[in-house]
Structures are given as structure tokens and as C-alpha cells.
PDB file with SEQRES, HELIX, SHEET and CRYST1 records, atoms N, CA, C and O in Angstrom:
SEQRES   1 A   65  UNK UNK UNK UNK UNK UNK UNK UNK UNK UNK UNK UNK UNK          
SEQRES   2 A   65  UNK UNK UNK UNK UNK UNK UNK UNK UNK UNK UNK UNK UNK          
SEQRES   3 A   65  UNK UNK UNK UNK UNK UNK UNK UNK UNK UNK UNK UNK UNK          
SEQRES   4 A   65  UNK UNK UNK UNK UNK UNK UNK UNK UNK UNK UNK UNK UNK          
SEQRES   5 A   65  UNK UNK UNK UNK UNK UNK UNK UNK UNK UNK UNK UNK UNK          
HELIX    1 AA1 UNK A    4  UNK A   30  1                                  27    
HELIX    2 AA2 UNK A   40  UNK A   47  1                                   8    
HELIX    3 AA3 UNK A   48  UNK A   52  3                                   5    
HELIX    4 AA4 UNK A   53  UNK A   60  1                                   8    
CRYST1    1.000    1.000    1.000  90.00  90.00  90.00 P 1           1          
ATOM      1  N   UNK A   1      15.950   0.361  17.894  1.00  0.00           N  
ATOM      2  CA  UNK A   1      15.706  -1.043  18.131  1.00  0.00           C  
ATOM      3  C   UNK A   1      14.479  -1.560  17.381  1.00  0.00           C  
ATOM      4  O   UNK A   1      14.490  -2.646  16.803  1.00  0.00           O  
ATOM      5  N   UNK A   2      13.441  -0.763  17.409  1.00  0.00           N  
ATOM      6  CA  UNK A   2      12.124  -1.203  16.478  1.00  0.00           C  
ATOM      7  C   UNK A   2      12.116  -0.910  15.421  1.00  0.00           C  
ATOM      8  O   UNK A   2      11.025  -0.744  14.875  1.00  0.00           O  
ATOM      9  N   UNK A   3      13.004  -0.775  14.889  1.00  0.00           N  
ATOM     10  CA  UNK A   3      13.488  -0.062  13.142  1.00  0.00           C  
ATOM     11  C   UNK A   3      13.818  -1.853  12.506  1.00  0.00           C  
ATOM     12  O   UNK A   3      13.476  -2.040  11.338  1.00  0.00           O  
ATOM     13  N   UNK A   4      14.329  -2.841  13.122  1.00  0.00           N  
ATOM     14  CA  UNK A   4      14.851  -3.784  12.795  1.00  0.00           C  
ATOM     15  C   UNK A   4      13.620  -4.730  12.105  1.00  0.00           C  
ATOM     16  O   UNK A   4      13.650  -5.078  10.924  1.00  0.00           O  
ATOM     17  N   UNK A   5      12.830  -4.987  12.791  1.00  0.00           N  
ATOM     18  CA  UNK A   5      11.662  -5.465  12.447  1.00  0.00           C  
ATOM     19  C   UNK A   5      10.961  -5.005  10.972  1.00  0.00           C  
ATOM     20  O   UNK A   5      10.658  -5.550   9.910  1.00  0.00           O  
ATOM     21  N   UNK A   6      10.909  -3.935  11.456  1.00  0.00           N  
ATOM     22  CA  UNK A   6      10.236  -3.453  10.193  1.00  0.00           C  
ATOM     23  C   UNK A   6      10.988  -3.254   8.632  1.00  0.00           C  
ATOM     24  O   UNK A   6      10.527  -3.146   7.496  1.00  0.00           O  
ATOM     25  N   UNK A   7      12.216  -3.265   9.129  1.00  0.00           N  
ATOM     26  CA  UNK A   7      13.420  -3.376   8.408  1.00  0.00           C  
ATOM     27  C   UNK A   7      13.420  -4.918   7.305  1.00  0.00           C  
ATOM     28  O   UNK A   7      13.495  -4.869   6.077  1.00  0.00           O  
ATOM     29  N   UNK A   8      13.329  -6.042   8.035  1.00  0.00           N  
ATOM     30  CA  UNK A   8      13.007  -7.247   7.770  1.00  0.00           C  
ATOM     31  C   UNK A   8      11.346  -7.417   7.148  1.00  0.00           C  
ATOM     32  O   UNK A   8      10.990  -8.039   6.147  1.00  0.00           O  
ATOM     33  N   UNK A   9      10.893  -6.995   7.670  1.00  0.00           N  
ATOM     34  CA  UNK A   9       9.564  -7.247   6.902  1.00  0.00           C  
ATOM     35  C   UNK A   9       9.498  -6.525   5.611  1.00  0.00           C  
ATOM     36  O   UNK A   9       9.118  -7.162   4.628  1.00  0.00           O  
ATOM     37  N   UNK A  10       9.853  -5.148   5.472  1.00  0.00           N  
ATOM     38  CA  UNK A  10      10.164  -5.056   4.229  1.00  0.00           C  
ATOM     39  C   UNK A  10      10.732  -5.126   3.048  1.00  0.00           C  
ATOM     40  O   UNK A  10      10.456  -4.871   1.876  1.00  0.00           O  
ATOM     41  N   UNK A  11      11.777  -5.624   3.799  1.00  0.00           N  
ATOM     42  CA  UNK A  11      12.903  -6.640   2.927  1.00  0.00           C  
ATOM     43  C   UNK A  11      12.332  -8.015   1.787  1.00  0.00           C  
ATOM     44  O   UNK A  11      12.581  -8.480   0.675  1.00  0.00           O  
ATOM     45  N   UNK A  12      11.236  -8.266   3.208  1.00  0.00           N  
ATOM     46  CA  UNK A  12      10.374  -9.980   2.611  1.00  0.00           C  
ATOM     47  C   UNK A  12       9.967  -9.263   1.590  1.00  0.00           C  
ATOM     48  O   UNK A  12      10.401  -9.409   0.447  1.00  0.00           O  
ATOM     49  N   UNK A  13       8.838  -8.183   2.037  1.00  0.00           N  
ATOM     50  CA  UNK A  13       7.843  -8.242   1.185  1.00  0.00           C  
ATOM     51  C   UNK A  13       8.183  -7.494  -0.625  1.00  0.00           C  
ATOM     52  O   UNK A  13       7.753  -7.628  -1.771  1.00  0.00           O  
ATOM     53  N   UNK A  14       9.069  -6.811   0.020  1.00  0.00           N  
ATOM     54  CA  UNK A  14      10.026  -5.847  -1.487  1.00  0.00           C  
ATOM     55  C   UNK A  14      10.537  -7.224  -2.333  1.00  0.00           C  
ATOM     56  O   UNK A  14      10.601  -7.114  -3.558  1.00  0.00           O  
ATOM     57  N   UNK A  15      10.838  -8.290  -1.821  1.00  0.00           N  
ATOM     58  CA  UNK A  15      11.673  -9.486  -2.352  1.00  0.00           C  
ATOM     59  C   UNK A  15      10.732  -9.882  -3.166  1.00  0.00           C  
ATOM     60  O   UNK A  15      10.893  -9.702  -4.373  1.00  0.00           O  
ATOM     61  N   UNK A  16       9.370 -10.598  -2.599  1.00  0.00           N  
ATOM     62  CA  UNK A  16       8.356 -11.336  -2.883  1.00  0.00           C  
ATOM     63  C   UNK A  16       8.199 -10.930  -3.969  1.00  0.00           C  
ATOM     64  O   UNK A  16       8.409 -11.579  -4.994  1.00  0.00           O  
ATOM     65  N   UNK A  17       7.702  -9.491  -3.890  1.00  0.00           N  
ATOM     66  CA  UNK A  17       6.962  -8.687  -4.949  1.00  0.00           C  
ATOM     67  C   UNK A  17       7.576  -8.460  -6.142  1.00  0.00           C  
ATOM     68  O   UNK A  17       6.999  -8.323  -7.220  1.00  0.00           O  
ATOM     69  N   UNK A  18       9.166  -8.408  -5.876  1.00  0.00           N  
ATOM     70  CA  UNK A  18       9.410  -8.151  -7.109  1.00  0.00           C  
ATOM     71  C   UNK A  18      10.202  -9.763  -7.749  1.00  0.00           C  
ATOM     72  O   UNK A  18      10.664  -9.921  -8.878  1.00  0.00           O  
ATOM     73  N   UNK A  19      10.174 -10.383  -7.075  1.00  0.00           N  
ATOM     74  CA  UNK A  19      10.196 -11.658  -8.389  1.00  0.00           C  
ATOM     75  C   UNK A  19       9.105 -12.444  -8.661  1.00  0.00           C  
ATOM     76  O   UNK A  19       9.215 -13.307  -9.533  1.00  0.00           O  
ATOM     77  N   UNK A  20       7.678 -12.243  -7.843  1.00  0.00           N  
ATOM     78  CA  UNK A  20       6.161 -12.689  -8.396  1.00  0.00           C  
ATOM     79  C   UNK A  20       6.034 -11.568  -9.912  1.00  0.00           C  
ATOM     80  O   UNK A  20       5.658 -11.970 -11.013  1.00  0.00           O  
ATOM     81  N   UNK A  21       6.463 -10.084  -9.584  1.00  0.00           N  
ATOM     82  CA  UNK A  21       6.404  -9.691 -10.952  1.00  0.00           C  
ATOM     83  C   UNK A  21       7.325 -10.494 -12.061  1.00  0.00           C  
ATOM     84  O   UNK A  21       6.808 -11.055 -13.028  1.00  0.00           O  
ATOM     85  N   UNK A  22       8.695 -10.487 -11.824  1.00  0.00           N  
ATOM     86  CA  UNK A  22       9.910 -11.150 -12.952  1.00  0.00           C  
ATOM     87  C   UNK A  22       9.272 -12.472 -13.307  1.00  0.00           C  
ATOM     88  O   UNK A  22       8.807 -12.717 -14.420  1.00  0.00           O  
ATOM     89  N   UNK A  23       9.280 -13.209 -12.404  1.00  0.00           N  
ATOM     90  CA  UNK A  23       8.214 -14.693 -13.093  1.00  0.00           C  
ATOM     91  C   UNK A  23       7.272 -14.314 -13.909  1.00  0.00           C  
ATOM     92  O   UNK A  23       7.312 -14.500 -15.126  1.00  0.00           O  
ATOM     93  N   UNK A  24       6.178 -13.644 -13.178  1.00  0.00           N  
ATOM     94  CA  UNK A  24       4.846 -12.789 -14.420  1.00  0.00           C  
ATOM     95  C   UNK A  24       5.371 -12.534 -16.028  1.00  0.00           C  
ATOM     96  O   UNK A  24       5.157 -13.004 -17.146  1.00  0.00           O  
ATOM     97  N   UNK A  25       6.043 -11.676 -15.512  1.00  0.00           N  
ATOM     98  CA  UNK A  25       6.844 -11.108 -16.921  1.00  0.00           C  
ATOM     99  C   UNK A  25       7.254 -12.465 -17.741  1.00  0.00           C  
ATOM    100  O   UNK A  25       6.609 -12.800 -18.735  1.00  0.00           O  
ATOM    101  N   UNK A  26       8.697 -13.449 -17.120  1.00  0.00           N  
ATOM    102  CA  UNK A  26       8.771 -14.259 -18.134  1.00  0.00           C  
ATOM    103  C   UNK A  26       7.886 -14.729 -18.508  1.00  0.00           C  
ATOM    104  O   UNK A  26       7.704 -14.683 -19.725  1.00  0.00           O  
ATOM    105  N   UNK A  27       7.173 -15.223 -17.888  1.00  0.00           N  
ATOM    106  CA  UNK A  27       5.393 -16.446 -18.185  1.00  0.00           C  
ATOM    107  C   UNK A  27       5.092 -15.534 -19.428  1.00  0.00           C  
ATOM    108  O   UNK A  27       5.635 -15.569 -20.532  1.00  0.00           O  
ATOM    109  N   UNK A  28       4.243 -14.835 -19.045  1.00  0.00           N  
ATOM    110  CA  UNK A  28       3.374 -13.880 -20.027  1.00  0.00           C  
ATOM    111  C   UNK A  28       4.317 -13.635 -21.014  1.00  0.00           C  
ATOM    112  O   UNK A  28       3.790 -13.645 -22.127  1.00  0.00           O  
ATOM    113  N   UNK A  29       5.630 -13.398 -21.035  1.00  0.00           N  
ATOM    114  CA  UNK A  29       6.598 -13.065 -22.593  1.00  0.00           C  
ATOM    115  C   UNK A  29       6.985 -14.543 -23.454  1.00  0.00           C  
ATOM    116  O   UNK A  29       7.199 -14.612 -24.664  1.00  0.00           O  
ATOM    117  N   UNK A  30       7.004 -15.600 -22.542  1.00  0.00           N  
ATOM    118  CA  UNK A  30       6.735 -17.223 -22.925  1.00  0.00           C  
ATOM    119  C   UNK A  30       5.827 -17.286 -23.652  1.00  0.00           C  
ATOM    120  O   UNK A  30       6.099 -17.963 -24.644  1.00  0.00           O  
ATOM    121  N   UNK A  31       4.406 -16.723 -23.637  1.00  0.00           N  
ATOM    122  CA  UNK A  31       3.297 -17.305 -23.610  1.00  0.00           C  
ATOM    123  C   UNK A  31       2.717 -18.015 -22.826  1.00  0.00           C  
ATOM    124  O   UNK A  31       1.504 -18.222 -22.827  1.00  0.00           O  
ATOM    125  N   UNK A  32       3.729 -18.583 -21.873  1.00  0.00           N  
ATOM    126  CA  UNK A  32       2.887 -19.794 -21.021  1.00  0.00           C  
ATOM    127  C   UNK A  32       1.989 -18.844 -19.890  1.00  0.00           C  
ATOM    128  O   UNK A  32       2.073 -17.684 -19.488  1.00  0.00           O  
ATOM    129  N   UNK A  33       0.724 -20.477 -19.502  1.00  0.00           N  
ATOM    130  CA  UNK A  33       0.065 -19.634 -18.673  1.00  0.00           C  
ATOM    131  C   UNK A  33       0.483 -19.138 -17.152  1.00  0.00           C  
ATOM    132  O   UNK A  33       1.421 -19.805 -16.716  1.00  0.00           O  
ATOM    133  N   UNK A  34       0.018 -18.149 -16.271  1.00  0.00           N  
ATOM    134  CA  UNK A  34       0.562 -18.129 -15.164  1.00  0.00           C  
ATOM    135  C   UNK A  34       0.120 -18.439 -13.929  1.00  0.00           C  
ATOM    136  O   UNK A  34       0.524 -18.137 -12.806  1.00  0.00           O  
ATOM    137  N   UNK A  35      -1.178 -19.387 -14.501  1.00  0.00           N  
ATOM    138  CA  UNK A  35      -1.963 -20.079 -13.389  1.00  0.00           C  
ATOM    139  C   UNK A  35      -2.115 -21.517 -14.398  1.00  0.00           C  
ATOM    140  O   UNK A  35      -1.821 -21.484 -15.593  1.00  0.00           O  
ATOM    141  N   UNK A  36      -2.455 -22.354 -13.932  1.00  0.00           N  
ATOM    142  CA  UNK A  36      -2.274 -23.829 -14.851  1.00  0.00           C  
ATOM    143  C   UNK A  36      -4.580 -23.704 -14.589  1.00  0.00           C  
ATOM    144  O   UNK A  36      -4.979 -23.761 -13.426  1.00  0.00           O  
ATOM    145  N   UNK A  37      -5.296 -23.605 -15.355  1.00  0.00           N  
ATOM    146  CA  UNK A  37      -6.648 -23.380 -15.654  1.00  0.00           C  
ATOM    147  C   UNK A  37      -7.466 -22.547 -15.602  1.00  0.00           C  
ATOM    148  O   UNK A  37      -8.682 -22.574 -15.795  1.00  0.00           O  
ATOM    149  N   UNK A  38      -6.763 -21.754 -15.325  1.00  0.00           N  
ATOM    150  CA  UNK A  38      -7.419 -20.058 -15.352  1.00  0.00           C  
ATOM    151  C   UNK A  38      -7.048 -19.336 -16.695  1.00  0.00           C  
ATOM    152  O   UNK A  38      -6.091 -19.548 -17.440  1.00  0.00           O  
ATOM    153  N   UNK A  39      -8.106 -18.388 -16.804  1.00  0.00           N  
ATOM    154  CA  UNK A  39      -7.741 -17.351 -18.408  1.00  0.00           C  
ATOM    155  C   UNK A  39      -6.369 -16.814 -18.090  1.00  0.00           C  
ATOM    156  O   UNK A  39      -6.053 -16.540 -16.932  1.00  0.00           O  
ATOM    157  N   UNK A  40      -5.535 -16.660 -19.137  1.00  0.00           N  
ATOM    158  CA  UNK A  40      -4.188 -15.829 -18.817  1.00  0.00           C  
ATOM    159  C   UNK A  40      -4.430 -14.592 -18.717  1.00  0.00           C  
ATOM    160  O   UNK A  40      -4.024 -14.176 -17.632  1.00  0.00           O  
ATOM    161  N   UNK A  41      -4.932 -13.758 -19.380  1.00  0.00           N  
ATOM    162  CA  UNK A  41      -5.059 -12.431 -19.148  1.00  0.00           C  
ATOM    163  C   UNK A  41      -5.363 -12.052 -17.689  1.00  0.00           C  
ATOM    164  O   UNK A  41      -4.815 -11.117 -17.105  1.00  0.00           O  
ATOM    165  N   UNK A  42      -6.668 -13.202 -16.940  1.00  0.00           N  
ATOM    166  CA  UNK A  42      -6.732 -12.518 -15.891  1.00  0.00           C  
ATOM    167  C   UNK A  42      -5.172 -12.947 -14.286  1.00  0.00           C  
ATOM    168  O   UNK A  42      -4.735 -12.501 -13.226  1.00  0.00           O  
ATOM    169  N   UNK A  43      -5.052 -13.735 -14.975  1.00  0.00           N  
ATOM    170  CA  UNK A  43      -4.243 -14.843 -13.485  1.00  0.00           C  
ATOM    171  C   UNK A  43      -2.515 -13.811 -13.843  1.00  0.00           C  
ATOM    172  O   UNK A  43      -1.647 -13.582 -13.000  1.00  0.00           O  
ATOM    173  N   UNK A  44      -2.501 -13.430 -15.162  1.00  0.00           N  
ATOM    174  CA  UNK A  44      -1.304 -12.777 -14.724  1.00  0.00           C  
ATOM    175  C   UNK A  44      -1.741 -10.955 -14.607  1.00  0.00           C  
ATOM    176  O   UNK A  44      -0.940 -10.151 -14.129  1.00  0.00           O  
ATOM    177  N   UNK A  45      -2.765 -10.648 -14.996  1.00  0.00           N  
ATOM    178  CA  UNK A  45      -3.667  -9.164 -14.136  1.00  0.00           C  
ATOM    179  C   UNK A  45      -3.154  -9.418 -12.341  1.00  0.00           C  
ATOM    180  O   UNK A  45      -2.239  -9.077 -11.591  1.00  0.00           O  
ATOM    181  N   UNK A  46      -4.301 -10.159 -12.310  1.00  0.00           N  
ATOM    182  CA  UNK A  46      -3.657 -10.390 -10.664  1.00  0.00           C  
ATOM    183  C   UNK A  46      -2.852 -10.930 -10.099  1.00  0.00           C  
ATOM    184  O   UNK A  46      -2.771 -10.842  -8.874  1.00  0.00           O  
ATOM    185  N   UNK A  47      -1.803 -11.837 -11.018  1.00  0.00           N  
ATOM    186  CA  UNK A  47      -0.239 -12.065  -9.980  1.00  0.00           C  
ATOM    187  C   UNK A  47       0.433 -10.015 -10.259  1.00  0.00           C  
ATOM    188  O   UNK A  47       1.058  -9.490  -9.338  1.00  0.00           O  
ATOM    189  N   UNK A  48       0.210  -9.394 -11.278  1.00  0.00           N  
ATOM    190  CA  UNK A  48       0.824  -8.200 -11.223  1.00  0.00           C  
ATOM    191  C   UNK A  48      -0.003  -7.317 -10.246  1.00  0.00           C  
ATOM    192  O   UNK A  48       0.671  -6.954  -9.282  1.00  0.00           O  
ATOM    193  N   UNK A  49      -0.997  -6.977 -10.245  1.00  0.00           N  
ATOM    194  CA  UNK A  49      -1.214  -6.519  -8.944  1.00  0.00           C  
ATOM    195  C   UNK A  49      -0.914  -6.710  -7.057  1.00  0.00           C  
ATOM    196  O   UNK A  49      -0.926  -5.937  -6.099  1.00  0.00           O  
ATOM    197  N   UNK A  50      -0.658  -8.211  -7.261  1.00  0.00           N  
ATOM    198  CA  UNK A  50       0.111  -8.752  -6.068  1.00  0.00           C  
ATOM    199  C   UNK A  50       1.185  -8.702  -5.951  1.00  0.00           C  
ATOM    200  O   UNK A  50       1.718  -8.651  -4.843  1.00  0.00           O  
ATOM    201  N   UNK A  51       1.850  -8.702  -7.102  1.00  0.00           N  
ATOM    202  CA  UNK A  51       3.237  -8.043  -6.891  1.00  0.00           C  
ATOM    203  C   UNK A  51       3.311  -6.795  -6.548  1.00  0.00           C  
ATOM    204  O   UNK A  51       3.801  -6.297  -5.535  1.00  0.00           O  
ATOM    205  N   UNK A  52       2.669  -6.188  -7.671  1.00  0.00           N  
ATOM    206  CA  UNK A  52       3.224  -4.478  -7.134  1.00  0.00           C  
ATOM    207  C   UNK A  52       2.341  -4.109  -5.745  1.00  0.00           C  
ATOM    208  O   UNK A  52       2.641  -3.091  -5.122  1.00  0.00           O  
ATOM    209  N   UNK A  53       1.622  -4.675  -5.444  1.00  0.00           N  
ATOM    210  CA  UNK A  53       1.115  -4.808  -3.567  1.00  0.00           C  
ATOM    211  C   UNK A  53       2.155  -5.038  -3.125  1.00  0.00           C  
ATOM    212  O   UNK A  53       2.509  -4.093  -2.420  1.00  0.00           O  
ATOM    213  N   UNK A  54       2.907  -5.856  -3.158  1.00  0.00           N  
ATOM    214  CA  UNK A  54       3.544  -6.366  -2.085  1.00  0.00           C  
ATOM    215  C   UNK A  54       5.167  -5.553  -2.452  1.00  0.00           C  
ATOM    216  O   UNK A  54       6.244  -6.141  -2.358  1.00  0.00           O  
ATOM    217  N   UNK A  55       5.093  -4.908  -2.639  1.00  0.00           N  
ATOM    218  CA  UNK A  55       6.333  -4.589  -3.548  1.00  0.00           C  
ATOM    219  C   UNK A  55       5.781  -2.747  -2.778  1.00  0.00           C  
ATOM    220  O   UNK A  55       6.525  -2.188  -1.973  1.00  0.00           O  
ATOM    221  N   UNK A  56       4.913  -2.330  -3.070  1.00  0.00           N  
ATOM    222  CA  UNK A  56       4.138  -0.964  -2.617  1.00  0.00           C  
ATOM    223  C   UNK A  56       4.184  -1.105  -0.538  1.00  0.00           C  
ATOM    224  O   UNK A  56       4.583  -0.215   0.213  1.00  0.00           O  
ATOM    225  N   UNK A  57       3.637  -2.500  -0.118  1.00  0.00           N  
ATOM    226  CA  UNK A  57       3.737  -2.694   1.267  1.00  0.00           C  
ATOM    227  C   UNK A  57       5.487  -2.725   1.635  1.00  0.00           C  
ATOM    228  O   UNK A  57       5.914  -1.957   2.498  1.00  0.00           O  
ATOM    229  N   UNK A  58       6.140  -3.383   1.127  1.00  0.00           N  
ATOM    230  CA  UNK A  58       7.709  -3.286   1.699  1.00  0.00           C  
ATOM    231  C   UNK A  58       7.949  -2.047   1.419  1.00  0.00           C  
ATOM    232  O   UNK A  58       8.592  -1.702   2.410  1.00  0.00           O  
ATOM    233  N   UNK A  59       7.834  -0.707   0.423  1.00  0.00           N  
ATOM    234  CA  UNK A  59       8.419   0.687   0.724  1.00  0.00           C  
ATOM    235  C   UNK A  59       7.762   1.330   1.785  1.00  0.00           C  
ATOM    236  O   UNK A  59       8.186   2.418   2.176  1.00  0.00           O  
ATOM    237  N   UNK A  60       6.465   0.629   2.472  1.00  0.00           N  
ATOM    238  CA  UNK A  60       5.428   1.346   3.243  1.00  0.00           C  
ATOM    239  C   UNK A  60       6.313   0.981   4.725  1.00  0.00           C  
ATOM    240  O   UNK A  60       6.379   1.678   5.737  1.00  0.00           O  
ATOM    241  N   UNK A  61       6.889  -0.223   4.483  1.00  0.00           N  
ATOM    242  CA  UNK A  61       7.505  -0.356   5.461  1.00  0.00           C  
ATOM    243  C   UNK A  61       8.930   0.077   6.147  1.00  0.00           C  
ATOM    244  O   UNK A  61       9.422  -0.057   7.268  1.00  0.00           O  
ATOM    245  N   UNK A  62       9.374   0.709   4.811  1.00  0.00           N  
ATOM    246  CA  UNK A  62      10.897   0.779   4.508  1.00  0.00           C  
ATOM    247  C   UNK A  62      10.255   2.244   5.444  1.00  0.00           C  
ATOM    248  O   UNK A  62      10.776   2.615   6.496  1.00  0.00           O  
ATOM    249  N   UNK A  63       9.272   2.804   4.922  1.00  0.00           N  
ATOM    250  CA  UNK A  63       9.210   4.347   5.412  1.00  0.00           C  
ATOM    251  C   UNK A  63       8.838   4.540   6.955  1.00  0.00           C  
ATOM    252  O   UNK A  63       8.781   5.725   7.284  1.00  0.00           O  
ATOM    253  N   UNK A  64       8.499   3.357   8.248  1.00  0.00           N  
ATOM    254  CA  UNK A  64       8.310   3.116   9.378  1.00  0.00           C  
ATOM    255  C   UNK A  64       9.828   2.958   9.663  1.00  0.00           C  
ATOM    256  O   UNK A  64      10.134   3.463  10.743  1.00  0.00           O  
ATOM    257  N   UNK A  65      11.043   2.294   8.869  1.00  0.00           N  
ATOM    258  CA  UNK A  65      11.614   1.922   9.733  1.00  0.00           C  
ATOM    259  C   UNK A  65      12.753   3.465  10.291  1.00  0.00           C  
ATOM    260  O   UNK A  65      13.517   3.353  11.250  1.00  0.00           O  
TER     261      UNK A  65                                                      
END                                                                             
């Protein structure tokens, strides 16, 4: 019964993570920036680290359920 929950939350967060990376990717292979006034190098550094966070937290979760 408590498998479900956690089931769903890692679902979100596996989702999130991996199309904040696929957006990253197109942006940065565009050229365009991936924050609208920030340096590119750093704003798509840290949308890829937030992805693969959140992408690293949904298998953390996959492994509770």
C-alpha cells in the first residue's frame, strides 16, 4: 500500500528531470540562451544539474517503492 506513493513521486520527479535535461539539450544545441539574462554556460550548467537531481531523486525513489 505505501509503495504507491512513492511510486508516483518518482514518476514526477524521473519526468521533470528528464525533459528539464531534453529542453537543456535543445536550447544549448540552438544556441539559444537557457535563462533569458544570465551567462549561458552557467544557467544551462545548472538547469543540467537539476535535471540529473531530479532525475537521480525519482530512481532514489523508485528504490523505496
Amino acid at each position: 500500500m505505501e509503495s504507491g506513493p512513492a511510486i508516483f513521486v518518482g514518476m514526477v520527479f524521473a519526468l521533470f528531470g528528464g525533459a528539464l535535461l531534453a529542453w537543456t539539450a535543445v536550447r544549448v544545441r540552438q544556441g539559444e540562451p537557457v535563462a533569458h539574462g544570465v551567462n549561458r554556460v552557467a544557467s544551462a550548467t545548472l538547469a543540467s544539474v537539476a535535471g540529473t537531481g531530479a532525475l537521480a531523486l525519482g530512481m532514489w525513489c523508485f528504490t523505496r517503492a
